[in-house]
N, CA, C and O atoms as a CHARMM CRD file, in Angstrom:
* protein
*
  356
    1    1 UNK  N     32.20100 128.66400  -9.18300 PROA 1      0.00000
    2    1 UNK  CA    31.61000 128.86600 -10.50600 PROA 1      0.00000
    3    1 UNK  C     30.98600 130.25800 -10.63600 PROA 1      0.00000
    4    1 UNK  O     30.52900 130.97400  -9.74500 PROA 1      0.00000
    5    2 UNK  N     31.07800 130.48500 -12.01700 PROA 2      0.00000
    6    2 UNK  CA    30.10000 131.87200 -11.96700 PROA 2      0.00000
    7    2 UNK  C     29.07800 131.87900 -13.44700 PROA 2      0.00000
    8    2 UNK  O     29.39700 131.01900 -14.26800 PROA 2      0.00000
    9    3 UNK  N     28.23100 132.52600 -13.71700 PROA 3      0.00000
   10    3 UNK  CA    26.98600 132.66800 -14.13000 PROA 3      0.00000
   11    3 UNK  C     26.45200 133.95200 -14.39900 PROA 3      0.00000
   12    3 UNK  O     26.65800 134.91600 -13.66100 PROA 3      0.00000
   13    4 UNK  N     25.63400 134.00500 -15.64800 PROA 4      0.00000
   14    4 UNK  CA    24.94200 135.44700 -15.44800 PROA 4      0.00000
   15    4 UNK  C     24.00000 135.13600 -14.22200 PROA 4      0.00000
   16    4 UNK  O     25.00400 135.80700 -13.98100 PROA 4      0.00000
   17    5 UNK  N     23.33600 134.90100 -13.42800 PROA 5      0.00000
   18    5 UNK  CA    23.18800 134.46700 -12.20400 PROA 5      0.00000
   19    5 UNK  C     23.58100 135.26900 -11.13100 PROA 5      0.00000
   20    5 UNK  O     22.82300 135.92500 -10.41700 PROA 5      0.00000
   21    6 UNK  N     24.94400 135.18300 -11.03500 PROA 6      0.00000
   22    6 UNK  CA    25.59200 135.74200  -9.72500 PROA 6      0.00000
   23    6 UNK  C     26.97200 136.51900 -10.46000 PROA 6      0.00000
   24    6 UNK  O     27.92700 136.54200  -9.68300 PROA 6      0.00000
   25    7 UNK  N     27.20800 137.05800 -11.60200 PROA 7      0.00000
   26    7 UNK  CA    27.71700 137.90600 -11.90600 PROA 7      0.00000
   27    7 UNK  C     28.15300 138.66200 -11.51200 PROA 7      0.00000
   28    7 UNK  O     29.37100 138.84400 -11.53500 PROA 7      0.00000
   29    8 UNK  N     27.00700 139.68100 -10.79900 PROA 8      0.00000
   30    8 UNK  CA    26.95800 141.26700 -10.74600 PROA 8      0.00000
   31    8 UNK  C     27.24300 141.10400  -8.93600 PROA 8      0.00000
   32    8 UNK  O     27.89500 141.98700  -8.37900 PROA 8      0.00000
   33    9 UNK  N     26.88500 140.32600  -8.40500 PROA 9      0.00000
   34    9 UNK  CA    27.19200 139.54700  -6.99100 PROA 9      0.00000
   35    9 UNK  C     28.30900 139.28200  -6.22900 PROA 9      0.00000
   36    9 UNK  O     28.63800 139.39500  -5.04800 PROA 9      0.00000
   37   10 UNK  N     28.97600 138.75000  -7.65400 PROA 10     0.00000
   38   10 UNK  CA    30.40900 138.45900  -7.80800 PROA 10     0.00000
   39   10 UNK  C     31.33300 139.54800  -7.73900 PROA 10     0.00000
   40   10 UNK  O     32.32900 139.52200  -7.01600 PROA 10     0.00000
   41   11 UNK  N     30.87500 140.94700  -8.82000 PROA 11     0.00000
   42   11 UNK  CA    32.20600 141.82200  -8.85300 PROA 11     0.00000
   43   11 UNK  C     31.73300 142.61200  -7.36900 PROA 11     0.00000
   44   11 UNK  O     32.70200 143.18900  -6.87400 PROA 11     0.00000
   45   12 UNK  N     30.64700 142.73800  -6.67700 PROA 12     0.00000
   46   12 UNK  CA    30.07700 143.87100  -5.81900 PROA 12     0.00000
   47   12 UNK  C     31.27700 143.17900  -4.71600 PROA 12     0.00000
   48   12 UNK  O     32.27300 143.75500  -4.27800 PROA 12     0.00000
   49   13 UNK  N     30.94800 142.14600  -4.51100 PROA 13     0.00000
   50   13 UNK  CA    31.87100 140.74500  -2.93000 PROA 13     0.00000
   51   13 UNK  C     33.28400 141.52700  -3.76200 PROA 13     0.00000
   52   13 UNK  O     33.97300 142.11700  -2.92900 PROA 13     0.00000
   53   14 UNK  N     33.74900 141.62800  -4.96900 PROA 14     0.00000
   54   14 UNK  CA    35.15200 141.48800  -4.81000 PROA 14     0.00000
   55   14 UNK  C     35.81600 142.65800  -4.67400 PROA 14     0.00000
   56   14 UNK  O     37.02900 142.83500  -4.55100 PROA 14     0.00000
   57   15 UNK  N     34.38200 143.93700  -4.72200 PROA 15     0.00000
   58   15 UNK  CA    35.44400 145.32000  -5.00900 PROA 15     0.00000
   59   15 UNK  C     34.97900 145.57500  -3.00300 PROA 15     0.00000
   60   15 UNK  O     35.59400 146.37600  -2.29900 PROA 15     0.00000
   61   16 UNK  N     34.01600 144.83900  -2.57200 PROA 16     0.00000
   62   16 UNK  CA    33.86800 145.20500  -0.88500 PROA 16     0.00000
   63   16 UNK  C     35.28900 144.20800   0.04000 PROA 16     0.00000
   64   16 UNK  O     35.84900 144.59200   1.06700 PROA 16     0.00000
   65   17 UNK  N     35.50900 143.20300  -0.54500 PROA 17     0.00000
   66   17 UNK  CA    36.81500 143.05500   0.13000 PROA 17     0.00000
   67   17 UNK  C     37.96600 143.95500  -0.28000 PROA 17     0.00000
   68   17 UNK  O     38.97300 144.23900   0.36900 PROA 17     0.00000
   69   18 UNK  N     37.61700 144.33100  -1.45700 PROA 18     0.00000
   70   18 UNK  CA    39.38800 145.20100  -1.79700 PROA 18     0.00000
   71   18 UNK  C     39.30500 146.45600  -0.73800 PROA 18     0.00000
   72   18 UNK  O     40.16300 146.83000   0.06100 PROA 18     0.00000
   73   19 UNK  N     37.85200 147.04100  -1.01800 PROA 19     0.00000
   74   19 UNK  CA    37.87600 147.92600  -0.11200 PROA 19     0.00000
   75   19 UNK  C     38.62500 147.77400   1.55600 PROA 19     0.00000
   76   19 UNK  O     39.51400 148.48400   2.02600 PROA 19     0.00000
   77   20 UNK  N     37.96700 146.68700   2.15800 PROA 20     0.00000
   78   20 UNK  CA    38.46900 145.95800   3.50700 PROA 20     0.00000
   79   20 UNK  C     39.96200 146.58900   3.55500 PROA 20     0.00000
   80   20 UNK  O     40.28400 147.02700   4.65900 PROA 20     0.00000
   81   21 UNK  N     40.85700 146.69200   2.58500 PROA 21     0.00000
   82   21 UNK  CA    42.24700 146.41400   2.76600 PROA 21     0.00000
   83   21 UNK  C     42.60800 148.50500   3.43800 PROA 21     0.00000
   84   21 UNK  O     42.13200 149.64000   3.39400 PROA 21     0.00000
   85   22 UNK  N     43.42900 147.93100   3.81200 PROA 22     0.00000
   86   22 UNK  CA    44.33000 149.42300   4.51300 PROA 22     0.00000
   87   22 UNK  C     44.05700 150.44100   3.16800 PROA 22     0.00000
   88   22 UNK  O     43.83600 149.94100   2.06600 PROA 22     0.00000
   89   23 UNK  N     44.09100 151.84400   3.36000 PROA 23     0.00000
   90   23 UNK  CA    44.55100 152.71400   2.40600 PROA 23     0.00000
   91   23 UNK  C     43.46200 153.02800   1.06800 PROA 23     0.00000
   92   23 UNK  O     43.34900 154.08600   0.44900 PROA 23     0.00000
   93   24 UNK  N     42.72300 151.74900   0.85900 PROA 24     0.00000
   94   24 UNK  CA    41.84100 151.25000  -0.42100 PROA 24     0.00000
   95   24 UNK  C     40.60600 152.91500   0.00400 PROA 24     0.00000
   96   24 UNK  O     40.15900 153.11300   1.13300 PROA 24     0.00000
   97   25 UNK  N     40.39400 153.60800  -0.90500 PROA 25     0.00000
   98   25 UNK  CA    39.43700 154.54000  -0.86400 PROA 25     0.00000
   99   25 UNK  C     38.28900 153.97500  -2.02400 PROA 25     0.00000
  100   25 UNK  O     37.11700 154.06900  -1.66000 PROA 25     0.00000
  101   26 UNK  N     38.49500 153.50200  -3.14700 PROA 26     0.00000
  102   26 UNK  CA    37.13300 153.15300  -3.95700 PROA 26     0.00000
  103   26 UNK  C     37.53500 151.99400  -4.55100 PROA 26     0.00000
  104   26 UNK  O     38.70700 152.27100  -4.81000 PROA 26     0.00000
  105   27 UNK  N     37.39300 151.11800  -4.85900 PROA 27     0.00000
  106   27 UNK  CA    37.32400 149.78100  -5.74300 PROA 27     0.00000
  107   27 UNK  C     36.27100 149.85800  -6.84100 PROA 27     0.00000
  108   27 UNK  O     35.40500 150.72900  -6.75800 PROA 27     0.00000
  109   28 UNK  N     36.28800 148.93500  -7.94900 PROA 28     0.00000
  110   28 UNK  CA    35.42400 148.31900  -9.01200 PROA 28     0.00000
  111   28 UNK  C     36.33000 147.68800  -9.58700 PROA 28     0.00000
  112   28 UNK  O     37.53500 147.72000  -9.83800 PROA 28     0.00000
  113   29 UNK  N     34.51600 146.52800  -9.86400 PROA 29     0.00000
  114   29 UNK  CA    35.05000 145.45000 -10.40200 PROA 29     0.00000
  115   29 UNK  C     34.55800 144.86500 -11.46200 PROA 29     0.00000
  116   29 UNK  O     33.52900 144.27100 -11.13800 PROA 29     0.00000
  117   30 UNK  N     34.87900 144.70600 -12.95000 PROA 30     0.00000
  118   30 UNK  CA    34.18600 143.95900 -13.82400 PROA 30     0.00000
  119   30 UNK  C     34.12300 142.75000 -14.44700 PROA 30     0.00000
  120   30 UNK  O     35.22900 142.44900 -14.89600 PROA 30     0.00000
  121   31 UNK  N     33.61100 142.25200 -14.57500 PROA 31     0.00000
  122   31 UNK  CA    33.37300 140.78500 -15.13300 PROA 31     0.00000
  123   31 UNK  C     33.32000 140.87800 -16.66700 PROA 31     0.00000
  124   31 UNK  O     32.35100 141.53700 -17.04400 PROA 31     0.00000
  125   32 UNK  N     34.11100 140.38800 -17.67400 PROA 32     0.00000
  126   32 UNK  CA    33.37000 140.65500 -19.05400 PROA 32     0.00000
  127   32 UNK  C     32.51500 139.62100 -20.01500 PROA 32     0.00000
  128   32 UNK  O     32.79400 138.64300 -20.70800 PROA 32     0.00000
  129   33 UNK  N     31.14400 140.47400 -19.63200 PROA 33     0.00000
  130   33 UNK  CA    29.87300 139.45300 -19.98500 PROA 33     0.00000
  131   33 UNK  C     30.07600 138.39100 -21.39500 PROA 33     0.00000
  132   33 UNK  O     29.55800 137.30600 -21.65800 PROA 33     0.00000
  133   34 UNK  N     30.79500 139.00800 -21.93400 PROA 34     0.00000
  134   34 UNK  CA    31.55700 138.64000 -23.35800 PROA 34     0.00000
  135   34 UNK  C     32.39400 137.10600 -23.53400 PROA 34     0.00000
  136   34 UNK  O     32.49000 136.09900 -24.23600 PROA 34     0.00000
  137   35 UNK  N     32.84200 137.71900 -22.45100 PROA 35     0.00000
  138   35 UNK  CA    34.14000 136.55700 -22.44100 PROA 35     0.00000
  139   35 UNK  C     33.28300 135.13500 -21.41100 PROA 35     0.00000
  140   35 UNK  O     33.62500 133.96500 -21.58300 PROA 35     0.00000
  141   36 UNK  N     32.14800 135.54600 -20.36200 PROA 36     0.00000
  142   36 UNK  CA    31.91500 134.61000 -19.52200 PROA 36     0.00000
  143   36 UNK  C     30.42300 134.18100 -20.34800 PROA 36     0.00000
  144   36 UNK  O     29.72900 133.40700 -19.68900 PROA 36     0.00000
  145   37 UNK  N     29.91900 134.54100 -21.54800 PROA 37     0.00000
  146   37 UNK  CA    29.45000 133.85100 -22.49300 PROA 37     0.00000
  147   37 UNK  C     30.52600 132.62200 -23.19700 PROA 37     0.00000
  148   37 UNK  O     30.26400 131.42600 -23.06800 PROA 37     0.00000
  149   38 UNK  N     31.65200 133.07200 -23.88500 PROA 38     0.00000
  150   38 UNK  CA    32.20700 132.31900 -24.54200 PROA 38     0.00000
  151   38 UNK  C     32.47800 131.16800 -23.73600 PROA 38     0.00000
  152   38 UNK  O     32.22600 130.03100 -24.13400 PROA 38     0.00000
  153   39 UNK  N     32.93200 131.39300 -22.72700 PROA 39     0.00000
  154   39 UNK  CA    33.44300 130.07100 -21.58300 PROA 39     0.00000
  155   39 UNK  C     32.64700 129.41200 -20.71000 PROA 39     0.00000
  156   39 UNK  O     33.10300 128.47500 -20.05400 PROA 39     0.00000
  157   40 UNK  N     30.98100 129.93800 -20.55900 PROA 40     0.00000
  158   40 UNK  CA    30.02500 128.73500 -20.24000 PROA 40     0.00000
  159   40 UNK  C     29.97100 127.58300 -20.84000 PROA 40     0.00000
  160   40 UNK  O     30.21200 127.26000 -22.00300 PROA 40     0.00000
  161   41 UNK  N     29.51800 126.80400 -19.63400 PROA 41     0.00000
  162   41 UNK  CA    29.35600 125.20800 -20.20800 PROA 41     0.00000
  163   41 UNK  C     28.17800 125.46400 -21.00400 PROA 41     0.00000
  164   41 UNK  O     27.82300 126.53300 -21.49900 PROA 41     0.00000
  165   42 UNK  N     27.57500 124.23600 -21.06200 PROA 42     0.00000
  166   42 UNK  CA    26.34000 124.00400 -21.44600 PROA 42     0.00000
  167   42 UNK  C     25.68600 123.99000 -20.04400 PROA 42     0.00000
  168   42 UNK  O     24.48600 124.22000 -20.19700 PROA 42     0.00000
  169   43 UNK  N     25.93900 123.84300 -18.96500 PROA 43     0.00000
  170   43 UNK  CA    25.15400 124.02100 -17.60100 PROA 43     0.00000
  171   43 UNK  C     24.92700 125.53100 -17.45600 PROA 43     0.00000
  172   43 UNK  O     23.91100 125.91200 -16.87400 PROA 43     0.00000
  173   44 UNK  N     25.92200 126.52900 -18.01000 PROA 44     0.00000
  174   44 UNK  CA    25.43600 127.90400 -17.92300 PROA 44     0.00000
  175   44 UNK  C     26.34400 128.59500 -17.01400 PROA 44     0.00000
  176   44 UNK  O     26.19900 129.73400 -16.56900 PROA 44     0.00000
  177   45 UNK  N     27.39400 127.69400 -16.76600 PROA 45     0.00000
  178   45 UNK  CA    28.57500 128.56900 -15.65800 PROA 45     0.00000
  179   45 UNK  C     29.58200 128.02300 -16.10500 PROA 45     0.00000
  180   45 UNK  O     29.48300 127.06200 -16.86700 PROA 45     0.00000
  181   46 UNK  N     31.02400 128.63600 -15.63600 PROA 46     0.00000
  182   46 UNK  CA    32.06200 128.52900 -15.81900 PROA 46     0.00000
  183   46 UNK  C     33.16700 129.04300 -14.84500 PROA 46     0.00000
  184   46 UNK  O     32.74900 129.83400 -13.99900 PROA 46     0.00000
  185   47 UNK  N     34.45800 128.75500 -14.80300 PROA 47     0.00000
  186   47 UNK  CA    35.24500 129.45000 -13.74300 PROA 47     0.00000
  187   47 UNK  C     35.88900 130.74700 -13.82700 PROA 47     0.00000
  188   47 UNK  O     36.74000 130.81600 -14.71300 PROA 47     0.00000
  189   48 UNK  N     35.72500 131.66700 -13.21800 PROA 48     0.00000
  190   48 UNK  CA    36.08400 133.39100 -13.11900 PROA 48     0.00000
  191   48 UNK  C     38.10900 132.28100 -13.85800 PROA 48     0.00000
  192   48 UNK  O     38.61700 131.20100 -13.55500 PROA 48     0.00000
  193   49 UNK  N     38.44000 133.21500 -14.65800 PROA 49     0.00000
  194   49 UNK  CA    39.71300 133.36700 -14.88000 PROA 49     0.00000
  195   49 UNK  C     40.33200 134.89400 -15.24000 PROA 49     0.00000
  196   49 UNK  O     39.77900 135.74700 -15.93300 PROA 49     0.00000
  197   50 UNK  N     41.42300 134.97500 -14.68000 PROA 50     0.00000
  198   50 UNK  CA    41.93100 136.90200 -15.25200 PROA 50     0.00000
  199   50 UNK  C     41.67300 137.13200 -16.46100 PROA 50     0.00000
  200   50 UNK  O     41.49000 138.34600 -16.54200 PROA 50     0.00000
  201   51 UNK  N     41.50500 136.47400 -17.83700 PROA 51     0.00000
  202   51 UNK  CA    40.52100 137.27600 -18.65700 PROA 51     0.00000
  203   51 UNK  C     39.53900 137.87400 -18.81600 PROA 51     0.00000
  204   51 UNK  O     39.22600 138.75500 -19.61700 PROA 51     0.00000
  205   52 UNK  N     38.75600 137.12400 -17.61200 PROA 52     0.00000
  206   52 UNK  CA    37.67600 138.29200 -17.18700 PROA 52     0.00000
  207   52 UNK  C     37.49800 139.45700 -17.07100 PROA 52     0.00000
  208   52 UNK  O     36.62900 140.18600 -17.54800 PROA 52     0.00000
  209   53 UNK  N     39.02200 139.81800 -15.89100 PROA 53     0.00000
  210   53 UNK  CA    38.87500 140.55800 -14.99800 PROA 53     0.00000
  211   53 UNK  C     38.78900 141.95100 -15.34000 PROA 53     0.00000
  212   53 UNK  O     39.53600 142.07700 -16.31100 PROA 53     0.00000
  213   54 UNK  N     38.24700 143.13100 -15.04600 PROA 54     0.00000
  214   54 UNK  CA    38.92900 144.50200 -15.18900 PROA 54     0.00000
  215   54 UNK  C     38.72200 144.63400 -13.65300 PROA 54     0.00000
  216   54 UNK  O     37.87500 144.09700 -12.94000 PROA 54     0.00000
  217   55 UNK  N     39.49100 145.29200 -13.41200 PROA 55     0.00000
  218   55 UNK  CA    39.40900 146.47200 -11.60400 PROA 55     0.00000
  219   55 UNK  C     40.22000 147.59600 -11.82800 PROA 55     0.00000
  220   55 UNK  O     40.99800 147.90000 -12.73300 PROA 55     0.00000
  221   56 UNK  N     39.91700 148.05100 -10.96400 PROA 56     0.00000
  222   56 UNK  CA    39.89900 149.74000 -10.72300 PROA 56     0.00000
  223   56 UNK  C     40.52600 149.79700  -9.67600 PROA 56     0.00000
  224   56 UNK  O     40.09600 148.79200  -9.11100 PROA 56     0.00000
  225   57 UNK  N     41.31300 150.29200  -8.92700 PROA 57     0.00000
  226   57 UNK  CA    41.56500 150.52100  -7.65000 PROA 57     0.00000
  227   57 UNK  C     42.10700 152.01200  -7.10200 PROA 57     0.00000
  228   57 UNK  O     43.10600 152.44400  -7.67700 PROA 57     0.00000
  229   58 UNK  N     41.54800 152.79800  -6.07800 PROA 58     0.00000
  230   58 UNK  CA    42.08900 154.53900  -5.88700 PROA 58     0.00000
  231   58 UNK  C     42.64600 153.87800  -4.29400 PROA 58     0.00000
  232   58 UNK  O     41.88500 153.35200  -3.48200 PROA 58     0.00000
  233   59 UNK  N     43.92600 154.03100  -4.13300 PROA 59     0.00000
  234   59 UNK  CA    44.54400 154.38500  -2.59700 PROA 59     0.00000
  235   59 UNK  C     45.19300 155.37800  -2.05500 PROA 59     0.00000
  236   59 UNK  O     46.14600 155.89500  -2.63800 PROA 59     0.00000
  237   60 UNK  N     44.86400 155.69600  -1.12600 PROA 60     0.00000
  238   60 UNK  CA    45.37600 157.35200  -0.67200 PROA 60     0.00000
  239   60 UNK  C     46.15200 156.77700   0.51500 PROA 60     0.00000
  240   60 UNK  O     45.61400 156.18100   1.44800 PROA 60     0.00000
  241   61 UNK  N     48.12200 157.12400   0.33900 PROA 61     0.00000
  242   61 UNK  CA    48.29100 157.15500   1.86600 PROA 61     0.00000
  243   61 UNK  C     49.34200 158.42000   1.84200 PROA 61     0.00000
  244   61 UNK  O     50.18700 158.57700   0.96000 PROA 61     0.00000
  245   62 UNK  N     49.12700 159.35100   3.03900 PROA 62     0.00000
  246   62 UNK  CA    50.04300 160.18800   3.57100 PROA 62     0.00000
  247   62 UNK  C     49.91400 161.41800   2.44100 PROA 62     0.00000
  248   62 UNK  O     51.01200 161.85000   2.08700 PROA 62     0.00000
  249   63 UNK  N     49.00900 161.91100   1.95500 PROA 63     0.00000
  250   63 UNK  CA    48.43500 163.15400   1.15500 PROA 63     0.00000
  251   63 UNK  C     48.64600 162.58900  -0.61700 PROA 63     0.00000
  252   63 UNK  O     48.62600 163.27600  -1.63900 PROA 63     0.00000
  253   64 UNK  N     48.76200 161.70400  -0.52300 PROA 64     0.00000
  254   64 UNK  CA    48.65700 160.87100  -2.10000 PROA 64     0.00000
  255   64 UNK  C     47.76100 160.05800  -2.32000 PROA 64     0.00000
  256   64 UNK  O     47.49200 159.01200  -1.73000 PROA 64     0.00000
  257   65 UNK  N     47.30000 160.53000  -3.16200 PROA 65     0.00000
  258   65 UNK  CA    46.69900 159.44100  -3.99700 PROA 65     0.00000
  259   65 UNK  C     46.71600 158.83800  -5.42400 PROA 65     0.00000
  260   65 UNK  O     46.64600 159.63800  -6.35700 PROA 65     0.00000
  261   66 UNK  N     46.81000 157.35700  -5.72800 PROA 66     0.00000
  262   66 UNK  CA    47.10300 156.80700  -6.94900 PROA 66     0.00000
  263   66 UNK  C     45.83700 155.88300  -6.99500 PROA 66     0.00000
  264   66 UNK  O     45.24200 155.17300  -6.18500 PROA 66     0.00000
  265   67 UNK  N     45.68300 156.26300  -8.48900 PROA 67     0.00000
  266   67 UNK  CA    44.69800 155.04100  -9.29700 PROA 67     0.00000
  267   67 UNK  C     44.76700 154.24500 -10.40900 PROA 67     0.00000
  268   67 UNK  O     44.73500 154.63600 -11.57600 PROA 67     0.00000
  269   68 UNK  N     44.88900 152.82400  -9.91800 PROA 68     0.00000
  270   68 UNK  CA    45.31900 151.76100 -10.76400 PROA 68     0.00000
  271   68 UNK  C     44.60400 151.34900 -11.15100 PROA 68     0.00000
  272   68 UNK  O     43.51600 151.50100 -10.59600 PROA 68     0.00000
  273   69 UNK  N     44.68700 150.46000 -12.47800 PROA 69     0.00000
  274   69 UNK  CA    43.97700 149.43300 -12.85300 PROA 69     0.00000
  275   69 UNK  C     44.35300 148.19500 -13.46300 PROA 69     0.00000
  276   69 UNK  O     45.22400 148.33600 -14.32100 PROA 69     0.00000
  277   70 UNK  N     44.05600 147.31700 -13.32300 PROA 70     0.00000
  278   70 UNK  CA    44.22000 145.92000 -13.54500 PROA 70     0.00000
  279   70 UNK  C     43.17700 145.22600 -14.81600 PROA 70     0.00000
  280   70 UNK  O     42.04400 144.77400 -14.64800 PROA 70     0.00000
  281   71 UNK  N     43.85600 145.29600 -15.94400 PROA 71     0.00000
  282   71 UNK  CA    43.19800 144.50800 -17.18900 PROA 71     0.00000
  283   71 UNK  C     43.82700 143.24100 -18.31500 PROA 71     0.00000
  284   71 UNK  O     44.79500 143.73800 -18.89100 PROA 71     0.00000
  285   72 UNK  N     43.68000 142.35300 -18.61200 PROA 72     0.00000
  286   72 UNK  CA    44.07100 141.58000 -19.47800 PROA 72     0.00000
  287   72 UNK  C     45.04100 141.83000 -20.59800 PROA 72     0.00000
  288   72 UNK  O     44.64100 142.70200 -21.36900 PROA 72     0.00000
  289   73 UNK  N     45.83800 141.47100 -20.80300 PROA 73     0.00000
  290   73 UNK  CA    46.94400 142.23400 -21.59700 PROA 73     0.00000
  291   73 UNK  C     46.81700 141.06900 -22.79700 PROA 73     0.00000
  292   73 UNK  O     46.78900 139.87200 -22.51200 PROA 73     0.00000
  293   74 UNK  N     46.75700 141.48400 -23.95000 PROA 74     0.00000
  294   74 UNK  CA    46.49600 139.69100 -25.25100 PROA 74     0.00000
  295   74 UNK  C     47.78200 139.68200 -25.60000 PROA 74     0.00000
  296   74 UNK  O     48.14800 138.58900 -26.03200 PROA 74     0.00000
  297   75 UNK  N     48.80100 140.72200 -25.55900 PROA 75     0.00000
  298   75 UNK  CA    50.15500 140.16000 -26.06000 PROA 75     0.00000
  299   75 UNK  C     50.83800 139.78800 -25.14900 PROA 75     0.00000
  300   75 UNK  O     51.82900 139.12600 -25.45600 PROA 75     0.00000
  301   76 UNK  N     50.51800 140.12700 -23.37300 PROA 76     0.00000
  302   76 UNK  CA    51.57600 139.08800 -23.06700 PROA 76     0.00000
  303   76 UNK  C     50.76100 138.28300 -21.92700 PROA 76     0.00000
  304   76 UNK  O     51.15000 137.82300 -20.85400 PROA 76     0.00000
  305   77 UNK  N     49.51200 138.27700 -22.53500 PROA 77     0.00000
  306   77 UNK  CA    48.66400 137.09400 -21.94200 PROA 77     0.00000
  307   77 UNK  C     48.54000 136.59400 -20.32800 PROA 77     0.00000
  308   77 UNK  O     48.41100 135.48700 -19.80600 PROA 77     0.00000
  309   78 UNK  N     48.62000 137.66200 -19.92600 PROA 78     0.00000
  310   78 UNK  CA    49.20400 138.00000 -18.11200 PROA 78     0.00000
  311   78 UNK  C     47.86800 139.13900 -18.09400 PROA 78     0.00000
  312   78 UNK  O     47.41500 139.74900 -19.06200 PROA 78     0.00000
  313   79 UNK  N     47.52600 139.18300 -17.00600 PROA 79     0.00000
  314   79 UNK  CA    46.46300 140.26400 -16.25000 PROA 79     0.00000
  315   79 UNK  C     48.00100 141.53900 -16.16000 PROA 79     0.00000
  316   79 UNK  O     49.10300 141.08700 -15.84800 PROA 79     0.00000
  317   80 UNK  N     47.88500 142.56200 -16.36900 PROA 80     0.00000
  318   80 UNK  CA    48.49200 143.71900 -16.02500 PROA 80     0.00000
  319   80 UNK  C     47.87700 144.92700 -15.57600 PROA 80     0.00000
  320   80 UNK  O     46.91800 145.51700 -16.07300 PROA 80     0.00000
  321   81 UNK  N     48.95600 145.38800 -13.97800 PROA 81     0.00000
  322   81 UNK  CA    48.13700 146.53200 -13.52300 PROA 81     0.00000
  323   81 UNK  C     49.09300 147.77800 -13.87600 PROA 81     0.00000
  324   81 UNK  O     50.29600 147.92800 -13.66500 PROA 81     0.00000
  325   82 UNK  N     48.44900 148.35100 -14.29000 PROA 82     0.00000
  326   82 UNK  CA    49.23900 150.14100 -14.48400 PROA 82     0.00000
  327   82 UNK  C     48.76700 151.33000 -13.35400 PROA 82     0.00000
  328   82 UNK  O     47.88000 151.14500 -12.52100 PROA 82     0.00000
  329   83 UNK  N     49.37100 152.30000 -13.46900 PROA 83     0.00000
  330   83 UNK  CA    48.69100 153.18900 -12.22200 PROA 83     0.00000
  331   83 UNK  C     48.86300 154.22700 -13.68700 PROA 83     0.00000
  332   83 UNK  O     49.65500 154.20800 -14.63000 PROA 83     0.00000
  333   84 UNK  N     47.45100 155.28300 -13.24600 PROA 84     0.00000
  334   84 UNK  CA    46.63300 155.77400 -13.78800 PROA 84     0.00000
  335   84 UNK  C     46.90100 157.00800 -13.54600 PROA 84     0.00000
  336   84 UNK  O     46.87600 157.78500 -14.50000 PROA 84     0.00000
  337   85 UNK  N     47.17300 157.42200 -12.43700 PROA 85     0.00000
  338   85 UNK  CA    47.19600 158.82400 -12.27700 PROA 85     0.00000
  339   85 UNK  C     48.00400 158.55500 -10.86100 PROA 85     0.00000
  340   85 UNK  O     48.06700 157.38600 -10.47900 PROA 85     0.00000
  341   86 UNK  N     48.59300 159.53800 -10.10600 PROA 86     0.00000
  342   86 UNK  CA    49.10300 160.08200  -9.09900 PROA 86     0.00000
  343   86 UNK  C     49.05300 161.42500  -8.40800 PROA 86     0.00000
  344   86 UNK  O     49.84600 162.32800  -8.67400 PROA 86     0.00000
  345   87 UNK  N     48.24100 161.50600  -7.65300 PROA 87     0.00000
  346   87 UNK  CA    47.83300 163.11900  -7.26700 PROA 87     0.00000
  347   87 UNK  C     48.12600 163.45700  -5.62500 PROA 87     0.00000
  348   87 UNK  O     47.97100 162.57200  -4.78400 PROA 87     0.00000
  349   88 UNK  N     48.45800 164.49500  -5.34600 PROA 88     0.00000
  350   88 UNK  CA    48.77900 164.97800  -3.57900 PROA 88     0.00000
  351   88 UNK  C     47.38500 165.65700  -3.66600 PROA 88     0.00000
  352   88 UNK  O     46.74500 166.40300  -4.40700 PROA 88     0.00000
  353   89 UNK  N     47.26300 164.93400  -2.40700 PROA 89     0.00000
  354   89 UNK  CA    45.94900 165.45100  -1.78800 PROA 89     0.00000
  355   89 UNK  C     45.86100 166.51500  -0.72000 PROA 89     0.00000
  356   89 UNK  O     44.76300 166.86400  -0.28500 PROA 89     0.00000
């Protein structure tokens, strides 16, 4: 479940595991306070779903680096990630 509560708790845990992964140089992660209003119960929580989600992601391997991001798409109702930029380092 999640909550304004453990929110901010929530995206910090999810951009420190992305980090964990091979290659990962910066992560972020957002929750949208918006949307996890609309979908509380009346108890005050509800379940994280990819409408939530935004992330960020920068990975550098072998003098490159690319930065993606991952956001909610309303027309084809799927989470979609795009890459953002591509740069030699």
């Amino acid at each position: 479940p999640i909550s304004f509560e453990n929110v901010e708790l929530l995206e910090r845990a999810m951009e420190s595991c992305i980090k964990l992964q091979p290659f990962v140089v910066d992560a972020k992660v957002r929750i949208d306070r918006g949307k996890l209003r609309e979908k509380s119960s009346s108890f005050g929580y509800t379940s994280l779903d990819a409408e939530m989600l935004f992330a960020e992601v920068v990975v550098r391997v072998e003098g490159r680096e690319v930065k993606a991001i991952l956001r909610w798409d309303e027309i084809l109702r799927y989470p979609m990630m795009n890459v953002v930029y591509e740069a030699k380092r």
